[in-house]
C-alpha positions in Angstrom: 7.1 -4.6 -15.8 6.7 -5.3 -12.0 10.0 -5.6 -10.4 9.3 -5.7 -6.4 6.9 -5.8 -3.7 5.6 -2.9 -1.6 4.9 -2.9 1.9 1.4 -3.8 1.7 2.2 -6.7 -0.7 4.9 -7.5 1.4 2.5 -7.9 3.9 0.3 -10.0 1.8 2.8 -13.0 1.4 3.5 -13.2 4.9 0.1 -13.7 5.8 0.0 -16.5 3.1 3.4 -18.2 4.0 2.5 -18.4 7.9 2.3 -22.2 7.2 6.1 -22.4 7.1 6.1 -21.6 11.3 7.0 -24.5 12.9 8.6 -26.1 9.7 12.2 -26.4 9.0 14.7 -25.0 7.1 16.7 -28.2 5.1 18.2 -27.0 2.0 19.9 -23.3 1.0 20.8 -22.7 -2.4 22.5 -19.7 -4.1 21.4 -19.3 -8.0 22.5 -16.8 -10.2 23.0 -13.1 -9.5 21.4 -12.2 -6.2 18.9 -15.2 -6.0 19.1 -17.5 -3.0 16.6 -20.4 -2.5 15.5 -22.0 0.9 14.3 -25.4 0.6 11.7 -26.0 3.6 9.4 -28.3 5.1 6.4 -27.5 6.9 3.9 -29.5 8.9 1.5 -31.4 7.2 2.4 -29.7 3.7 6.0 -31.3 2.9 8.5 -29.3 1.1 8.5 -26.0 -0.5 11.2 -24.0 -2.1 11.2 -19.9 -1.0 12.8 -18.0 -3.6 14.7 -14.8 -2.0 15.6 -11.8 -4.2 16.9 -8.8 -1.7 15.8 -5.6 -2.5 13.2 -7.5 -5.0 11.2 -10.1 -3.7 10.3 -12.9 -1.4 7.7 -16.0 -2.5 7.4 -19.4 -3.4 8.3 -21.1 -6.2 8.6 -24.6 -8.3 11.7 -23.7 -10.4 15.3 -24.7 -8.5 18.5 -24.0 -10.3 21.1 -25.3 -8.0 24.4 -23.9 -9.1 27.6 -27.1 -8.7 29.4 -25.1 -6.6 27.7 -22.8 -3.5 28.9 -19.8 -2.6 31.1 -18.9 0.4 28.2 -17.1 1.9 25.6 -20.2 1.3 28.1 -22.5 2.9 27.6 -20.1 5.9 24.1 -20.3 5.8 24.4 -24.3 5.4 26.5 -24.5 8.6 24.6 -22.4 11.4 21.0 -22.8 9.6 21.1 -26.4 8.0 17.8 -28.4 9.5 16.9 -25.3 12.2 13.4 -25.2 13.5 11.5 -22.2 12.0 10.2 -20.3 15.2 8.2 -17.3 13.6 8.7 -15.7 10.6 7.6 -11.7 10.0 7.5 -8.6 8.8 9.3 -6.1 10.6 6.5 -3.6 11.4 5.8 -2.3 8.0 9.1 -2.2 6.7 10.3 -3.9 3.3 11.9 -6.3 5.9 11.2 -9.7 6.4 12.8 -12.0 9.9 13.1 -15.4 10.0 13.3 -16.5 13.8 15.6 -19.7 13.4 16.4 -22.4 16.0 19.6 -25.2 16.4 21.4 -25.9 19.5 21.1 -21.5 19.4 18.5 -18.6 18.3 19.1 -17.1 14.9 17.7 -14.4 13.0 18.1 -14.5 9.1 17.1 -10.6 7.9 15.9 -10.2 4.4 16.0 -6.3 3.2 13.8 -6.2 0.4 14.3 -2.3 -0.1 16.7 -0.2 -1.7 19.9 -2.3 -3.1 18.9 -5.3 -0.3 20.5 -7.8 2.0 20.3 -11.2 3.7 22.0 -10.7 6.9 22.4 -13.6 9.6 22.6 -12.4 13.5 22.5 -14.7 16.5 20.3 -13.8 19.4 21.7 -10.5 20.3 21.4 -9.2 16.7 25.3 -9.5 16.7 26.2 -9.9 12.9 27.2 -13.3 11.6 27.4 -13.3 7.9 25.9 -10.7 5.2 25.2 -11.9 1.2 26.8 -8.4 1.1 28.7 -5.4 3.2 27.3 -2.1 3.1 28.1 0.7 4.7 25.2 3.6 4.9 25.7 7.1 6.9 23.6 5.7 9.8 24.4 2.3 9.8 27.2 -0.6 9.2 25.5 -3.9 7.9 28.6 -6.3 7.8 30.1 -9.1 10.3 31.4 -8.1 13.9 28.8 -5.2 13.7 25.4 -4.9 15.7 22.4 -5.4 13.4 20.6 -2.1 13.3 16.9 -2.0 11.4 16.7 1.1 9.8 15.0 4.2 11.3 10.8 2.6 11.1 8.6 5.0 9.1 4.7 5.2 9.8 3.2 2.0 10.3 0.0 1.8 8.1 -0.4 -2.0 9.7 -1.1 -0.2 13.6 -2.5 3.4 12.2 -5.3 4.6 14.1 -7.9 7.6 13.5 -5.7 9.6 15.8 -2.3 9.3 14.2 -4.2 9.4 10.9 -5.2 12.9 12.0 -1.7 14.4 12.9 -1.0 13.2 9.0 -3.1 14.8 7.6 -3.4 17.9 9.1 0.3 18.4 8.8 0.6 17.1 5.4 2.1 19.2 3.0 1.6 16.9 0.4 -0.2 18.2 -2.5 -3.2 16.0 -2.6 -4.4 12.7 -0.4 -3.0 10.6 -2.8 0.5 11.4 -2.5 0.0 11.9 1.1 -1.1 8.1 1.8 1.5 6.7 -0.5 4.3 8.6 1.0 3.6 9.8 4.9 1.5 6.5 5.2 3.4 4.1 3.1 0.8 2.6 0.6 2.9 3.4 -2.6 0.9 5.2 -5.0 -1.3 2.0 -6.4 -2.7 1.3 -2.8 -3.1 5.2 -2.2 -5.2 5.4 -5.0 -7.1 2.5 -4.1 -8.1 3.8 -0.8 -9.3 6.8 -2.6 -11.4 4.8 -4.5 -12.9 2.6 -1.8 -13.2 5.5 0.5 -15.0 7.8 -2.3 -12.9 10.3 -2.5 -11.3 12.1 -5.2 -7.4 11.8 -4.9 -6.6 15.2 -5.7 -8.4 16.6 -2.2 -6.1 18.5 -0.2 -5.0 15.8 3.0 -6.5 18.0 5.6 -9.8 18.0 3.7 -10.6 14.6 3.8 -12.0 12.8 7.3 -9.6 10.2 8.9 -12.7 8.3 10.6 -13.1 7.2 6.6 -9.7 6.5 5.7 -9.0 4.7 8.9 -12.1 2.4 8.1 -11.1 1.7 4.2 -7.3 0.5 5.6 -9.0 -1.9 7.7 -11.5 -3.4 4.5 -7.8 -3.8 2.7 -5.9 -5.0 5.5 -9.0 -7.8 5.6 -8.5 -8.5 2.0 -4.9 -9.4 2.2 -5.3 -11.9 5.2 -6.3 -13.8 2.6 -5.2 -12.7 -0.7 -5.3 -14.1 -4.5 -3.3 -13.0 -7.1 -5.2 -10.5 -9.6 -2.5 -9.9 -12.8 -3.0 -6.6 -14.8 -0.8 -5.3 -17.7 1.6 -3.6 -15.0 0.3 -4.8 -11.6 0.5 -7.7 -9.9 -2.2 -7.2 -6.8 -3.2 -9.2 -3.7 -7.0 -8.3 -4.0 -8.9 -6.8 -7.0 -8.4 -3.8 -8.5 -11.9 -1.3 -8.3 -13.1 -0.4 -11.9 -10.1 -2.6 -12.9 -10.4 -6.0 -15.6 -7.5 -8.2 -14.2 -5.7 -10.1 -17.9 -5.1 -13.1 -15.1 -6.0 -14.6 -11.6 -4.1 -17.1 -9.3 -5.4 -18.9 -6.3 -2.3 -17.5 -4.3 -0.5 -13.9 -4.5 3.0 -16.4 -4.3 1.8 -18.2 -7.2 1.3 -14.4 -8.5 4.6 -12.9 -7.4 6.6 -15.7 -9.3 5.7 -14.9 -12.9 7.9 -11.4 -11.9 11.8 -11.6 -13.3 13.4 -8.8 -11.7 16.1 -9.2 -13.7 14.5 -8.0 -17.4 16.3 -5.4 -19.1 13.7 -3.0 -20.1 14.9 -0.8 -23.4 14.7 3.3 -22.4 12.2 3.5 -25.6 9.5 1.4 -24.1 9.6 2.9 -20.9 9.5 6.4 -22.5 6.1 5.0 -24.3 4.8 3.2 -21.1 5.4 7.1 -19.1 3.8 9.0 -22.2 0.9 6.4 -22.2 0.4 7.1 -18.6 0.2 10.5 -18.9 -2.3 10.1 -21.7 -3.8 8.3 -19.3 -4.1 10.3 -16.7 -5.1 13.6 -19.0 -7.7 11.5 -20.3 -9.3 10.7 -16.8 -9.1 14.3 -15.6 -11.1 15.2 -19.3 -13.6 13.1 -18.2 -14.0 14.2 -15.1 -14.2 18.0 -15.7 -16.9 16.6 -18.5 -19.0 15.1 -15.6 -18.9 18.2 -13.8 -19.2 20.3 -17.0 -22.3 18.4 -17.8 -23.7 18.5 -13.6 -23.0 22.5 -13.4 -25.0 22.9 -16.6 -28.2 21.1 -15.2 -27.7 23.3 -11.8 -27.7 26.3 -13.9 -31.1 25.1 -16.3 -33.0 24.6 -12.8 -31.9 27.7 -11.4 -33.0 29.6 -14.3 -35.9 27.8 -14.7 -37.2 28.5 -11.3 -35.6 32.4 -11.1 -39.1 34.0 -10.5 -39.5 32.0 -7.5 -36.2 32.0 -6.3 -35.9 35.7 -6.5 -39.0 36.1 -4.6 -37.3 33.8 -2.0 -34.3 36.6 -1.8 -36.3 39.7 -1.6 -38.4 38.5 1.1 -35.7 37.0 2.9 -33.8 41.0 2.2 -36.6 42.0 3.9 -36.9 40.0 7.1 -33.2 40.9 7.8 -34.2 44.4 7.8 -36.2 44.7 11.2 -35.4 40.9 12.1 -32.4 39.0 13.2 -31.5 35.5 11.5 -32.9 33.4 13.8 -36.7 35.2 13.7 -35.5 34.6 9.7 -35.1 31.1 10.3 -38.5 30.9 11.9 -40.6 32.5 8.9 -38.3 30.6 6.2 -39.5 27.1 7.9 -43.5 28.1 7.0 -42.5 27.8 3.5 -42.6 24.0 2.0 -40.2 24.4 -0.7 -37.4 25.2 2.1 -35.9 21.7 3.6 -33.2 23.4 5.9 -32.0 26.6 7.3 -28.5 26.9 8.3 -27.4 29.4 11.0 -24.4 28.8 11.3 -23.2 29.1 7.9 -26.2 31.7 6.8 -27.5 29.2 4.1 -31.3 28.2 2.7 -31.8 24.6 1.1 -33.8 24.4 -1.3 -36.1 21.3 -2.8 -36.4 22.2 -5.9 
């Protein structure tokens, strides 16, 4: 089961709740467990209720469960941020980090921390600490009231990545395979890594510095397209802002929010089912790599048939090419290996003959 959003689908719901800028901020709530729920209006579209799980997820959603009694922290919330102006509303770079830019008679900034355990802190202008849902105190930083809001140290952003920086990542990668190396050092999570594989055409177990960053760079920008826009594509474990490639989706929604709020973050899954889902990934994923050493199996085998098939004239092809070399150097080769109609290319550099065969 889904439990949270990564950057990129992060990324996804902002560009879809942009329509709340400008709008206001009338109602806070504070369900049960670590649920808080902003009731909004926005311009031309009347209200909306933004369900806000830190360290889970952020979307919209029809279902309000206003508890009697709020807690001390939503009273908080009520009395600097009842009725302010929404001024802008982003993710910080691409962190699991959302901001809400809030206006009253002052500037606030209301910090959603959608990573790791997760937060709601409130800070006036200055990032000076208000209020926080909840203190914590990290070895680099102090997220409580009377401190100085700190965002935690920013990793690569895949949002402002160009060829260049791509480059340095790859070629320094010590990563076992792209894969890994774009869901880690590049911060796609492994689904979105693999999906840039796919798009791109390359296999996901190529070494990082094997692979061109022209390609990669161009394939981030097609998905960074898609979720400008995004729907929401259900699958038995996924919960995606754009189609899946080679993928049947079990559901689809006109909006990734719409999406996002069929997720409960709060299910208990049993260690036996999550021992089967692991296995059955692994099956999986032994299955795929079968398949794929069949397909190369099966494409080696054909090379081999034609080679021996045409042996007589390939080994005339080597003996006379023996030959040149002895009183000739590879250029003067390359010259008399062009007469022939069967050869396509010579390469120099890399001493090679192709063949059309």
């Amino acid at each position: 089961m889904k439990k949270g959003l990564t950057s990129l689908e992060l990324a996804a719901i902002i560009n879809e709740l942009q329509f709340l800028v400008k709008g206001k901020l009338s109602q806070i709530y504070h369900q049960d467990k670590k649920e808080l729920l902003f009731q909004l209006h926005a311009a031309g579209k009347g209200k909306h209720f933004l369900k806000i799980i830190p360290g889970k997820l952020i979307c919209l959603t029809a279902k309000k469960n206003a508890p009697l009694r709020p807690s001390g922290f939503c009273m908080q919330l009520r009395k600097y941020l009842g009725n302010a102006a929404i001024r802008n509303f982003y993710q910080k770079d691409s962190e699991r980090i959302v901001v809400f830019e809030l206006e009253k008679a002052e500037r606030y900034y209301l910090i959603i921390e959608l990573y790791s355990k997760g937060n709601v802190v409130l800070t006036d202008s200055d990032y000076n600490i208000i209020g926080v849902l909840e203190r914590q105190i990290w070895k680099d930083r102090t997220v409580k009231a009377k401190e100085k809001y700190i965002f935690p140290e920013a990793r690569t952003n895949w949002k402002k990545l160009d060829e260049k920086g791509l480059k340095v990542i790859l070629a320094t990668s010590e990563k076992k395979n792209l894969a890994v190396c774009l869901a880690t050092e590049v911060g796609l999570g492994g689904k979105y890594a693999e999906e840039v594989c796919k798009l791109a055409g390359v296999d996901k177990e190529v070494k990082p510095n094997g692979v061109s960053a022209t390609l990669i760079v161009k394939t981030l920008e097609k998905i960074k397209k898609l979720i400008e826009k995004p729907s929401g594509y259900l699958y038995e474990n996924e919960i995606t802002p754009f189609a899946l490639s080679g993928e049947k989706e079990k559901k689809k929604t006109k909006t990734y929010n719409e999406a996002i709020d069929t997720i409960n973050p709060f299910v208990i899954v049993s260690p036996y089912e999550r021992k089967i889902k692991t296995l059955t990934g692994r099956i999986n994923q032994q299955q795929e790599a079968i398949e794929k050493q069949e397909s190369k199996i099966e494409l080696n085998t054909k090379k081999g048939e034609l080679i021996y098939e045409k042996y007589t004239p390939l080994q005339k092809l080597l003996d006379i090419v023996k030959e040149l070399r002895k009183e000739k150097d590879w250029s003067e080769v390359a010259k008399e290996l062009k007469k022939e109609k069967k050869i396509s290319k010579v390469d120099l550099k890399n001493k090679k003959v192709l063949l059309d065969l």
